[in-house]
HTML snippet that shows the backbone in 3Dmol.js (N, CA, C, O; Angstrom):
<script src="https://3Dmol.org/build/3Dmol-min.js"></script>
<div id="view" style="width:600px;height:400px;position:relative"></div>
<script>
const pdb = `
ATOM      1  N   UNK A   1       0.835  -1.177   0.000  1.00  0.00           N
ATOM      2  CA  UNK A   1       0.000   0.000   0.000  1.00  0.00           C
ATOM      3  C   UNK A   1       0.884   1.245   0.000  1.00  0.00           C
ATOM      4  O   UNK A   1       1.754   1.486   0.837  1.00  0.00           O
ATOM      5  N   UNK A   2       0.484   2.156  -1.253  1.00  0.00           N
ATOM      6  CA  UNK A   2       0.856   3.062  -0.829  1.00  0.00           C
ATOM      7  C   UNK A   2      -0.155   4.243  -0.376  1.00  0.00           C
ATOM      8  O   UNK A   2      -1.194   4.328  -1.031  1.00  0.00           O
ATOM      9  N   UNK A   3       0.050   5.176   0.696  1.00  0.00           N
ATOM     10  CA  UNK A   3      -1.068   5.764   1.690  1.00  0.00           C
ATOM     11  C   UNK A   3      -0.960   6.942   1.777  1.00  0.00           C
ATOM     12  O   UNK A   3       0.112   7.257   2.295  1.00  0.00           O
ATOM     13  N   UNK A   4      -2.071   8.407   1.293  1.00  0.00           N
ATOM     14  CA  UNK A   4      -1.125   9.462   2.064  1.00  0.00           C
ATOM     15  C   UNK A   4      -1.170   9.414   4.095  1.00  0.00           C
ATOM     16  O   UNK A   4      -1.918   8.869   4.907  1.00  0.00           O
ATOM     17  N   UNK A   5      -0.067  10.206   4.196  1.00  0.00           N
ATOM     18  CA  UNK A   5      -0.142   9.928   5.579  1.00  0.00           C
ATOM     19  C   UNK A   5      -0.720  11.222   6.570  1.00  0.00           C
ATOM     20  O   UNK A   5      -0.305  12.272   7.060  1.00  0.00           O
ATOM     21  N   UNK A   6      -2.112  10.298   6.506  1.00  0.00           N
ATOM     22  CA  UNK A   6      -3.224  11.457   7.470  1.00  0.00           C
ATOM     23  C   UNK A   6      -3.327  10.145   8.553  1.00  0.00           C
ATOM     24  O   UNK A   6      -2.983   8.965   8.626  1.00  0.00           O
ATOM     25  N   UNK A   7      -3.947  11.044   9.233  1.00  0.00           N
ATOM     26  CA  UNK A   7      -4.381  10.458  10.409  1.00  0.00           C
ATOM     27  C   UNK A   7      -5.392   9.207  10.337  1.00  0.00           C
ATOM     28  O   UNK A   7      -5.297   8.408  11.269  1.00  0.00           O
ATOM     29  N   UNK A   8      -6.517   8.897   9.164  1.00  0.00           N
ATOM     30  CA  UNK A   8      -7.317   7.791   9.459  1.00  0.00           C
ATOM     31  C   UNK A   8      -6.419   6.623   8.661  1.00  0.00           C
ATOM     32  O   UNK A   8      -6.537   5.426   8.924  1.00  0.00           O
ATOM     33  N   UNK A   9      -5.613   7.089   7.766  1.00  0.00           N
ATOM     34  CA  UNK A   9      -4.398   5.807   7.477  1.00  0.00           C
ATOM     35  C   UNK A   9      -3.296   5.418   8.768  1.00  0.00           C
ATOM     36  O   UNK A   9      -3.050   4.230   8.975  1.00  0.00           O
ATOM     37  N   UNK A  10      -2.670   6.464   9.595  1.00  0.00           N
ATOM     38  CA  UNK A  10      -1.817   6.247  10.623  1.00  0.00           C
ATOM     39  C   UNK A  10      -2.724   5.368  11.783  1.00  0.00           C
ATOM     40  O   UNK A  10      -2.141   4.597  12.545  1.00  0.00           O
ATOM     41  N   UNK A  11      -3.660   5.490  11.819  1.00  0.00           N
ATOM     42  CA  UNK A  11      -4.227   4.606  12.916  1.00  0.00           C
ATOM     43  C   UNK A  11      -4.287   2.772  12.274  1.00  0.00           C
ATOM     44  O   UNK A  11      -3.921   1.778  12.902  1.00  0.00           O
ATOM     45  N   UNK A  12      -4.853   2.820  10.900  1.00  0.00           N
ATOM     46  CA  UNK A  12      -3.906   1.563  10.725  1.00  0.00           C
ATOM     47  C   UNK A  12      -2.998   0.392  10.111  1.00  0.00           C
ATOM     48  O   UNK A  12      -2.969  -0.838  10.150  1.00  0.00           O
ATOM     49  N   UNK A  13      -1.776   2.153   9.120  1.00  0.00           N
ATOM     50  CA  UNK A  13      -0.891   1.174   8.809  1.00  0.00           C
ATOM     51  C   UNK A  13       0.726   1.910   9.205  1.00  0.00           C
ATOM     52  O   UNK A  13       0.864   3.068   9.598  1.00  0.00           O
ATOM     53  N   UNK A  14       1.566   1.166   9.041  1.00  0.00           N
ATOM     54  CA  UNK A  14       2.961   1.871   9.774  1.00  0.00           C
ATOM     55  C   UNK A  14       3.752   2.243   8.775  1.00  0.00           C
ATOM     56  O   UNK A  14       4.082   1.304   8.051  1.00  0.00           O
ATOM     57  N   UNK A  15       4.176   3.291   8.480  1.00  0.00           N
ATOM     58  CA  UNK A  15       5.384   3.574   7.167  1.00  0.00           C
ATOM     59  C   UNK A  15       6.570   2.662   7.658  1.00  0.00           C
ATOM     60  O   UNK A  15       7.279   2.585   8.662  1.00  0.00           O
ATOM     61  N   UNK A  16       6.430   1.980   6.403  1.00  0.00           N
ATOM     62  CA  UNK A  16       7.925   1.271   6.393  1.00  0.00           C
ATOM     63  C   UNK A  16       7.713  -0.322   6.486  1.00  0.00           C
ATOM     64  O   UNK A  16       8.267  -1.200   5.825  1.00  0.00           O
ATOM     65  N   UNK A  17       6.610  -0.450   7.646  1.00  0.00           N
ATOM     66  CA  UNK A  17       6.022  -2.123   7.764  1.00  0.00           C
ATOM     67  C   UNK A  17       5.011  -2.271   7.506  1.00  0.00           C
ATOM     68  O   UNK A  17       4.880  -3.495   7.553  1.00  0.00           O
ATOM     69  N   UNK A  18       3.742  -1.689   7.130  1.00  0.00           N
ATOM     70  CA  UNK A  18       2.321  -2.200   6.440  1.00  0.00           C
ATOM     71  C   UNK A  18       2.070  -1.429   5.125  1.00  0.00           C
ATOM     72  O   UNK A  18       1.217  -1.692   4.278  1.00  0.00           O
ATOM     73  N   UNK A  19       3.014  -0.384   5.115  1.00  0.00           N
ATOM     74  CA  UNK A  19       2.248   0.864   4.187  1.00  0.00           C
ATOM     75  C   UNK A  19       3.986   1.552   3.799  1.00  0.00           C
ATOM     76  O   UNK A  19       5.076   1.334   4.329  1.00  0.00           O
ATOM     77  N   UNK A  20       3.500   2.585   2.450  1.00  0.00           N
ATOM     78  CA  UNK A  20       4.644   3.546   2.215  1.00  0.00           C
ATOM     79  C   UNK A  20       3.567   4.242   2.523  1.00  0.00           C
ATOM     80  O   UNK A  20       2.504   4.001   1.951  1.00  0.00           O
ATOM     81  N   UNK A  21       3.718   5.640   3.893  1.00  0.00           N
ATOM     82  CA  UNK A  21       3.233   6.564   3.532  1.00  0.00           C
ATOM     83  C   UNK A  21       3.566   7.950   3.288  1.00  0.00           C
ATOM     84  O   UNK A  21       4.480   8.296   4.037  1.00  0.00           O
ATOM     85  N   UNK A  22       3.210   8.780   2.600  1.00  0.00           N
ATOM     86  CA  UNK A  22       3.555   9.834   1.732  1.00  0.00           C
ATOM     87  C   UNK A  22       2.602  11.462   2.161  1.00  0.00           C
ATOM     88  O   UNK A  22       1.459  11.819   2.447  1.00  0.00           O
ATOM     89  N   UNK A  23       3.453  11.822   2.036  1.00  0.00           N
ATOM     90  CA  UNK A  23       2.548  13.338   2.534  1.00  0.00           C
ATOM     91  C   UNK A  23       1.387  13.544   1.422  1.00  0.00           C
ATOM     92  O   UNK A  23       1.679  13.097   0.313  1.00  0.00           O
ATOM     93  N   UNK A  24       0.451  13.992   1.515  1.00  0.00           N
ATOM     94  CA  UNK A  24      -0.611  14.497   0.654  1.00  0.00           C
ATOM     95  C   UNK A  24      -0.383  15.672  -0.357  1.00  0.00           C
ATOM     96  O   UNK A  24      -1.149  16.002  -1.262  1.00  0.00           O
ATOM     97  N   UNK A  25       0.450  16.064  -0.129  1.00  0.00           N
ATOM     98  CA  UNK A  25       0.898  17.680  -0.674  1.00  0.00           C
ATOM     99  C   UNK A  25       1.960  17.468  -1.508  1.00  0.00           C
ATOM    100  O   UNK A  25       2.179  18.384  -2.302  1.00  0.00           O
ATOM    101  N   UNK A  26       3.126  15.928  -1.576  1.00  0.00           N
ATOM    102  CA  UNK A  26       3.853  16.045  -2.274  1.00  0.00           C
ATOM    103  C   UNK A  26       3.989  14.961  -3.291  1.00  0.00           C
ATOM    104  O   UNK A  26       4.318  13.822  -2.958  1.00  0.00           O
ATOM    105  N   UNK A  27       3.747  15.291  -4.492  1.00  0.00           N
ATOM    106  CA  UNK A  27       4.168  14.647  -5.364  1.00  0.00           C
ATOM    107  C   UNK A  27       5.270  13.729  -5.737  1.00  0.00           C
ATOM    108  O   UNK A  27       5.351  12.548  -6.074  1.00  0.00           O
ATOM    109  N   UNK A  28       6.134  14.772  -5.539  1.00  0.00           N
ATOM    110  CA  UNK A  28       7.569  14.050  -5.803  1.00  0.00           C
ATOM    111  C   UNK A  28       7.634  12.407  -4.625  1.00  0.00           C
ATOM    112  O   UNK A  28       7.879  11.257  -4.989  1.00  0.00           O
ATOM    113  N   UNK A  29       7.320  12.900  -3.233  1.00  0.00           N
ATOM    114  CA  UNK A  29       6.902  11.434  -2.465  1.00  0.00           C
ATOM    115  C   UNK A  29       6.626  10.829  -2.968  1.00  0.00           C
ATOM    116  O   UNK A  29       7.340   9.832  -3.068  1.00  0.00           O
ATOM    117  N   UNK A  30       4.982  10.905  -3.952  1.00  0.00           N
ATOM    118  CA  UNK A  30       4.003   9.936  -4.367  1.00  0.00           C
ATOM    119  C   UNK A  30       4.812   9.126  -5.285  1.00  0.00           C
ATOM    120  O   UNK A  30       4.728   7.901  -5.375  1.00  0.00           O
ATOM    121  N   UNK A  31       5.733  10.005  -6.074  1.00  0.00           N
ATOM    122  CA  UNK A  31       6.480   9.361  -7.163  1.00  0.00           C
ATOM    123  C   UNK A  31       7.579   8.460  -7.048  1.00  0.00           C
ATOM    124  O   UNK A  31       7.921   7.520  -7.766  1.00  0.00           O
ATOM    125  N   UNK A  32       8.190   9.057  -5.728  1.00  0.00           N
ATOM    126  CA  UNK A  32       9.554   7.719  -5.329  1.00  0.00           C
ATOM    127  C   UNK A  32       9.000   6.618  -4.589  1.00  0.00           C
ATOM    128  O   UNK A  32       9.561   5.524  -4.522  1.00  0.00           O
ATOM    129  N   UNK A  33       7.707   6.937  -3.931  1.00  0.00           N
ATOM    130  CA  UNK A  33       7.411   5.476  -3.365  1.00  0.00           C
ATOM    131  C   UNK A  33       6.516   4.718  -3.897  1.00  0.00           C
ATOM    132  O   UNK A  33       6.000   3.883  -3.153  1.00  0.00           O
ATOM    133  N   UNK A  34       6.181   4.769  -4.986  1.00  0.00           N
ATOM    134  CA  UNK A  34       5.581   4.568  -6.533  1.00  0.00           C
ATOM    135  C   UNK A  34       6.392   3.650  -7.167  1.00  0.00           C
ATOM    136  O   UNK A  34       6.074   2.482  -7.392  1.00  0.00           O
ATOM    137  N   UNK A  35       7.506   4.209  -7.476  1.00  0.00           N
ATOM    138  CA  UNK A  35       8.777   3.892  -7.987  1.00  0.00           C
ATOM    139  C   UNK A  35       9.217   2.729  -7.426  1.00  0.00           C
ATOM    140  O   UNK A  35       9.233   1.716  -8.125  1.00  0.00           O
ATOM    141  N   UNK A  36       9.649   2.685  -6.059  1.00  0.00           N
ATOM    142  CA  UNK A  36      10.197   1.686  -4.846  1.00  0.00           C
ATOM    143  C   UNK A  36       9.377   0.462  -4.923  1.00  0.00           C
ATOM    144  O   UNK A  36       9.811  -0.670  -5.135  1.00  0.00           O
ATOM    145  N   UNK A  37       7.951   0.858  -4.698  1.00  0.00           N
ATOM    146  CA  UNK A  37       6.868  -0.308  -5.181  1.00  0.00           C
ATOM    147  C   UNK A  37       7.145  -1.038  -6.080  1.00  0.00           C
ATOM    148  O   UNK A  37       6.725  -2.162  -5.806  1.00  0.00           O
ATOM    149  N   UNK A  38       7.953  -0.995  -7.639  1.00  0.00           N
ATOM    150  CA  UNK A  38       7.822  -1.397  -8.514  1.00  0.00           C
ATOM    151  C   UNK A  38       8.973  -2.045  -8.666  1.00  0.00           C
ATOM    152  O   UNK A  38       9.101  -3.145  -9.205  1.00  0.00           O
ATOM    153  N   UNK A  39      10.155  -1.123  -8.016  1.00  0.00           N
ATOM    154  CA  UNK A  39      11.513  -1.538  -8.289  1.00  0.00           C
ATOM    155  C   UNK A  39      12.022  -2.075  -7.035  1.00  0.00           C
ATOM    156  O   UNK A  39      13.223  -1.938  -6.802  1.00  0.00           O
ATOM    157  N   UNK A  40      11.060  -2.833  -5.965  1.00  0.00           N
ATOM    158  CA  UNK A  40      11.590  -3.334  -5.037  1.00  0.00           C
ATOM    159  C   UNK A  40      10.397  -4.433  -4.837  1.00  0.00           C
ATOM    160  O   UNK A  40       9.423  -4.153  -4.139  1.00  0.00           O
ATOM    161  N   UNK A  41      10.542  -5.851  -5.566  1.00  0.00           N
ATOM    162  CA  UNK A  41      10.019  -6.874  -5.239  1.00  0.00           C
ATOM    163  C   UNK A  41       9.457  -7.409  -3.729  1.00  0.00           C
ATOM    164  O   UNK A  41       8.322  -7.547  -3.271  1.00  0.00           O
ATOM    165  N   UNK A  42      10.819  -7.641  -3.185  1.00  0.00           N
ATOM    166  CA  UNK A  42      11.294  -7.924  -1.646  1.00  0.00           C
ATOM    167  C   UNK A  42      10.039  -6.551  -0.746  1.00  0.00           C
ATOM    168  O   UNK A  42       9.205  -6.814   0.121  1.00  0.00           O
ATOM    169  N   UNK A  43      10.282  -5.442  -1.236  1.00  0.00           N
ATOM    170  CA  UNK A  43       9.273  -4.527  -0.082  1.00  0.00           C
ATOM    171  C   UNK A  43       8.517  -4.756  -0.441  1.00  0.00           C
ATOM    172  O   UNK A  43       8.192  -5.502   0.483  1.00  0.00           O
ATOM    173  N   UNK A  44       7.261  -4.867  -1.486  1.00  0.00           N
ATOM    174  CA  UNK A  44       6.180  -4.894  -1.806  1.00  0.00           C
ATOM    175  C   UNK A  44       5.567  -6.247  -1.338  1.00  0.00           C
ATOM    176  O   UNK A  44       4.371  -6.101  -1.084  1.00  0.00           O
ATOM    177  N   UNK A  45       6.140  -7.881  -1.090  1.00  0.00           N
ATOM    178  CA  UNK A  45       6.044  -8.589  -0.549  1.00  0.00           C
ATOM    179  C   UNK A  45       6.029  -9.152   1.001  1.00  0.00           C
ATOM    180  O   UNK A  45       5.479 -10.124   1.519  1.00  0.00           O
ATOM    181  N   UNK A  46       7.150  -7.774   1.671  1.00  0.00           N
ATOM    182  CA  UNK A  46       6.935  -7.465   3.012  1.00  0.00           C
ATOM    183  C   UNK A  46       5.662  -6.915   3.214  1.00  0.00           C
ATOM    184  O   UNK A  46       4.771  -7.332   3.954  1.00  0.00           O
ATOM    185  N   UNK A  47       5.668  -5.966   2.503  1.00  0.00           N
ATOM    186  CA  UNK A  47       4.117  -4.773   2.956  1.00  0.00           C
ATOM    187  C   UNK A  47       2.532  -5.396   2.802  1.00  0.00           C
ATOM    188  O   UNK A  47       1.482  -5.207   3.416  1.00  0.00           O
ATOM    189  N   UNK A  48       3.002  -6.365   1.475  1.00  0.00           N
ATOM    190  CA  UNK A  48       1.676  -7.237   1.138  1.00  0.00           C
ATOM    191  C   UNK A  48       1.026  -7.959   2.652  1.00  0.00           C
ATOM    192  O   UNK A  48      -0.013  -7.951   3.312  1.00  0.00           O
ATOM    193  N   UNK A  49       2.590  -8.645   2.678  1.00  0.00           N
ATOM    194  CA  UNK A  49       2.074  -9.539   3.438  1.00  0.00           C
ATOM    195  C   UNK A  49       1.706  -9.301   5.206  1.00  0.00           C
ATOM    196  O   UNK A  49       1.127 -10.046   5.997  1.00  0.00           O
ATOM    197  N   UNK A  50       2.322  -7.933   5.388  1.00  0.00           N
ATOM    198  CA  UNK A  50       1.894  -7.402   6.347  1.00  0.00           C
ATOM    199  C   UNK A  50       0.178  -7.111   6.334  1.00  0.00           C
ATOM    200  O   UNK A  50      -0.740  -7.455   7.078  1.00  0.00           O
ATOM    201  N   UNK A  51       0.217  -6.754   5.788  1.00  0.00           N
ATOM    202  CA  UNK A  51      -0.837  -5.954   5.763  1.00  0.00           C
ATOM    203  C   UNK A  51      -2.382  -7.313   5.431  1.00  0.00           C
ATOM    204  O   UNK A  51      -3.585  -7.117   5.600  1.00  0.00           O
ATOM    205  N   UNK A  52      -1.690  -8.564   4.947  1.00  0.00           N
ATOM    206  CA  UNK A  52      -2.788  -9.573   4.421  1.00  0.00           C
ATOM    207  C   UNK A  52      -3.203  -9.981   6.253  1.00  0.00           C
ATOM    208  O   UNK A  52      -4.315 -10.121   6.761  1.00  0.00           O
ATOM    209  N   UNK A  53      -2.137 -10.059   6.745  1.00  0.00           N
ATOM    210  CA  UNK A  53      -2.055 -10.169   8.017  1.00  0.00           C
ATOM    211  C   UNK A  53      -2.921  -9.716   9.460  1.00  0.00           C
ATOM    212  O   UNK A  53      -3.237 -10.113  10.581  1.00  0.00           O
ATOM    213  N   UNK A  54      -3.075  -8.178   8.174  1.00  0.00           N
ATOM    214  CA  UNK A  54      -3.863  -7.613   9.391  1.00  0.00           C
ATOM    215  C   UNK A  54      -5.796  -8.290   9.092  1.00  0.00           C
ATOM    216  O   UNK A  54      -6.748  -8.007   9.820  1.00  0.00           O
ATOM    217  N   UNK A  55      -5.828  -8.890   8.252  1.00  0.00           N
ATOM    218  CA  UNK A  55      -6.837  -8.715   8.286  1.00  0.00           C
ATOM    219  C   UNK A  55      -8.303  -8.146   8.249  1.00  0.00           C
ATOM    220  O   UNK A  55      -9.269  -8.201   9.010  1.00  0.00           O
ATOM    221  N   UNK A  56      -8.117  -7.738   7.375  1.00  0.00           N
ATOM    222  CA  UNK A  56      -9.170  -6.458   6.768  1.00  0.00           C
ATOM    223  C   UNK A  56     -10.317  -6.931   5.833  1.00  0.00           C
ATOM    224  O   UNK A  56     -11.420  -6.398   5.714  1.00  0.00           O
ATOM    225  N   UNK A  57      -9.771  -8.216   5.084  1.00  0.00           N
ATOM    226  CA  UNK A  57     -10.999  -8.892   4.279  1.00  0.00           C
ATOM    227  C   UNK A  57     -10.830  -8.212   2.913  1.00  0.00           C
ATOM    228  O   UNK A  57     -10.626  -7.062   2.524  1.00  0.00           O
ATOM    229  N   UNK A  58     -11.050  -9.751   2.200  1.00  0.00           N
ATOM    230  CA  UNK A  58     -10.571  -9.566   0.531  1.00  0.00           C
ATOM    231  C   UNK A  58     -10.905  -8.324   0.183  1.00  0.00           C
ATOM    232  O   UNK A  58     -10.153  -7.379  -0.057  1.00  0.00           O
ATOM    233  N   UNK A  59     -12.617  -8.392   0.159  1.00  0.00           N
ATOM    234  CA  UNK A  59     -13.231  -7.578  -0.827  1.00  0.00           C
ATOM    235  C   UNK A  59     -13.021  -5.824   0.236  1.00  0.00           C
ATOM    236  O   UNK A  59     -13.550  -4.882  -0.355  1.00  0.00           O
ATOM    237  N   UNK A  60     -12.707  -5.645   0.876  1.00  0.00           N
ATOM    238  CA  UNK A  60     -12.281  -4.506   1.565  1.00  0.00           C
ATOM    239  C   UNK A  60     -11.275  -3.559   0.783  1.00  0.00           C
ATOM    240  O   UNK A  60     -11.248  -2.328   0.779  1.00  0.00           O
ATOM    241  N   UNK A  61     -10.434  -4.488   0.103  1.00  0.00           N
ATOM    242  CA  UNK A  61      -9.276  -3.787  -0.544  1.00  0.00           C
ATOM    243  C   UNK A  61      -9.655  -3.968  -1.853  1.00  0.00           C
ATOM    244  O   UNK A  61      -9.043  -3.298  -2.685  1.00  0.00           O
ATOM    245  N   UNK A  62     -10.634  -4.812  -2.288  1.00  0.00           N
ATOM    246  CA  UNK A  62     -11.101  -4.712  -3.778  1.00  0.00           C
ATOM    247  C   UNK A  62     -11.764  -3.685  -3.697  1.00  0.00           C
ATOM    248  O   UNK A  62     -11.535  -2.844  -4.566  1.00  0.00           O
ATOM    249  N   UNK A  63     -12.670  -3.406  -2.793  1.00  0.00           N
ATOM    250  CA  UNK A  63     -13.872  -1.992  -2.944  1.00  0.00           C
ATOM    251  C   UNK A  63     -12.243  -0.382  -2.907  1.00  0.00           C
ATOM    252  O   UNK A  63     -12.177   0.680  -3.527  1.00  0.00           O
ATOM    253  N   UNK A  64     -11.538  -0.852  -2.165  1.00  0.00           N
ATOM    254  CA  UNK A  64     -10.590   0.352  -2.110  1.00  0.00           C
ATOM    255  C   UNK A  64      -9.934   0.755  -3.366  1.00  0.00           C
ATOM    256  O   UNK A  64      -9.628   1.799  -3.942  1.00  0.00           O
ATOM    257  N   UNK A  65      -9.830  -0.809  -3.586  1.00  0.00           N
ATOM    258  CA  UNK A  65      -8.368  -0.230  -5.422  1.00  0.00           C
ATOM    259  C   UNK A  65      -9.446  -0.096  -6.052  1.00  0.00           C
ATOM    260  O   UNK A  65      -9.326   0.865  -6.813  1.00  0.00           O
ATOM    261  N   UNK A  66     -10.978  -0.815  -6.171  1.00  0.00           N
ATOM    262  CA  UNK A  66     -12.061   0.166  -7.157  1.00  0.00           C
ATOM    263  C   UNK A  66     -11.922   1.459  -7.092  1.00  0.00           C
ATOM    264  O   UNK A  66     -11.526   2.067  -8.087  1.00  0.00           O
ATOM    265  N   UNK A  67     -12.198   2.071  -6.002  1.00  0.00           N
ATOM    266  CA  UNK A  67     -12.762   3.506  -6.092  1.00  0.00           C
ATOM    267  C   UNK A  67     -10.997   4.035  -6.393  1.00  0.00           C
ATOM    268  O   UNK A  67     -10.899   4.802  -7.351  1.00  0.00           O
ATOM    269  N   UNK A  68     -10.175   3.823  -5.950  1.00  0.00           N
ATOM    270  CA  UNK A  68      -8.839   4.624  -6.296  1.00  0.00           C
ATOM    271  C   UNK A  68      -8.976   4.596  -7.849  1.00  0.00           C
ATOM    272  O   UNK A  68      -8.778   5.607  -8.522  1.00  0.00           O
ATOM    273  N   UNK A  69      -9.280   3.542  -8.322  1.00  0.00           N
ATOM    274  CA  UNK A  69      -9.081   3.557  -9.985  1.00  0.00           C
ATOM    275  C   UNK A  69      -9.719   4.070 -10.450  1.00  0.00           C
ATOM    276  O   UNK A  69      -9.616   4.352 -11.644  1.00  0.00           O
ATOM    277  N   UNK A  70     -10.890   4.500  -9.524  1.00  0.00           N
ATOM    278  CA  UNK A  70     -12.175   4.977 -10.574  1.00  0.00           C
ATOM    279  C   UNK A  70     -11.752   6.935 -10.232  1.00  0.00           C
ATOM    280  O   UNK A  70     -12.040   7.845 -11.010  1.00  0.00           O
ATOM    281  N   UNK A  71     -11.112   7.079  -9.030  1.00  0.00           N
ATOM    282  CA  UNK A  71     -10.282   8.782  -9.269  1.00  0.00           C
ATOM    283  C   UNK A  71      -9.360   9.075  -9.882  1.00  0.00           C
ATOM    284  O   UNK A  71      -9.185  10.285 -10.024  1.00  0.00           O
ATOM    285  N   UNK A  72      -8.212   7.986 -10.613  1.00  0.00           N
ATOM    286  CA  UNK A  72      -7.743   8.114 -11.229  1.00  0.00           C
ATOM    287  C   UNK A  72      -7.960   8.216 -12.389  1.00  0.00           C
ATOM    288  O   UNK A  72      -7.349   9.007 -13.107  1.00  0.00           O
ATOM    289  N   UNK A  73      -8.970   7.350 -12.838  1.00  0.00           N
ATOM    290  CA  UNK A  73      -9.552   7.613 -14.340  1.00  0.00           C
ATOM    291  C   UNK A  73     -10.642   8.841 -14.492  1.00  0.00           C
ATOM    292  O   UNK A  73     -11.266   9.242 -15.474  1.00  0.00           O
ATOM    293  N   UNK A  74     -10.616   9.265 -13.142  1.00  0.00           N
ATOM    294  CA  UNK A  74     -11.866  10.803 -13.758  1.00  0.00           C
ATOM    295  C   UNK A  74     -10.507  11.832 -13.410  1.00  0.00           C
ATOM    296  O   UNK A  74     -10.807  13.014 -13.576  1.00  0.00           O
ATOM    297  N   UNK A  75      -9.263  11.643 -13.020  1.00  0.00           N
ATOM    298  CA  UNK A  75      -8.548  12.539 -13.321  1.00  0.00           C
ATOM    299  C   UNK A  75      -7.945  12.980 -14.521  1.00  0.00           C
ATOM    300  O   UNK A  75      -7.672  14.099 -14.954  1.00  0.00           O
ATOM    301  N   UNK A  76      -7.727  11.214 -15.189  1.00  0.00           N
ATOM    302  CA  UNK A  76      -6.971  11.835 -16.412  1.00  0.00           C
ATOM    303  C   UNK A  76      -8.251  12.407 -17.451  1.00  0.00           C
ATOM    304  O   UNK A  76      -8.043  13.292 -18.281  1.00  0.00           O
ATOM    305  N   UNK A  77      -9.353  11.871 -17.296  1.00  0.00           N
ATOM    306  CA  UNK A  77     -10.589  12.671 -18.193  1.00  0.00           C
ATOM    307  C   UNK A  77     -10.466  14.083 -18.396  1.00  0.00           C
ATOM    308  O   UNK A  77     -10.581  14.612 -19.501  1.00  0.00           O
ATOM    309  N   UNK A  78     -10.229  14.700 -17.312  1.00  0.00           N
ATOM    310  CA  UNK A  78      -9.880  16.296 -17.229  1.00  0.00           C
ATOM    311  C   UNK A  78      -9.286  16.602 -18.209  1.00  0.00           C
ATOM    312  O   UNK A  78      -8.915  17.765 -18.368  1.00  0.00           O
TER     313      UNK A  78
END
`;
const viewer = $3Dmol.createViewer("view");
viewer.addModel(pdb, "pdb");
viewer.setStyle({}, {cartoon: {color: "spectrum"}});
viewer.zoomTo();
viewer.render();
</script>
């Protein structure tokens, strides 16, 4: 996961062990830990599996990467 880091993500995931999280305001963040995601197998398999761990339930994170995809695609519409 990558998360910005507000307060209803800090309650429950940890930068570094469940989550990358990233300030809201900066881009350039969004982009290196974007990046890291992709170009670091080994973390993305730590974080996965942290986070499968916690227990949150499949379709929890399917309803989440829906709606993320669905702001991303009314962004690039703009």
């Amino acid at each position: 996961i990558v998360a910005s880091d507000l307060p209803v993500f800090r309650e429950l995931l940890v930068d570094g062990e469940s989550a990358l999280l990233v300030r809201p305001d900066n881009s350039q963040q969004l982009a290196s830990a974007l990046l890291r995601m992709i170009e670091e197998p080994t973390l993305r398999a730590r974080l996965s599996q942290a986070v499968a761990e916690m227990r949150f339930g499949d379709q929890a994170w399917e309803d989440i990467a829906e709606a993320t995809t669905e702001v991303y695609e009314s962004v690039l519409r703009v």
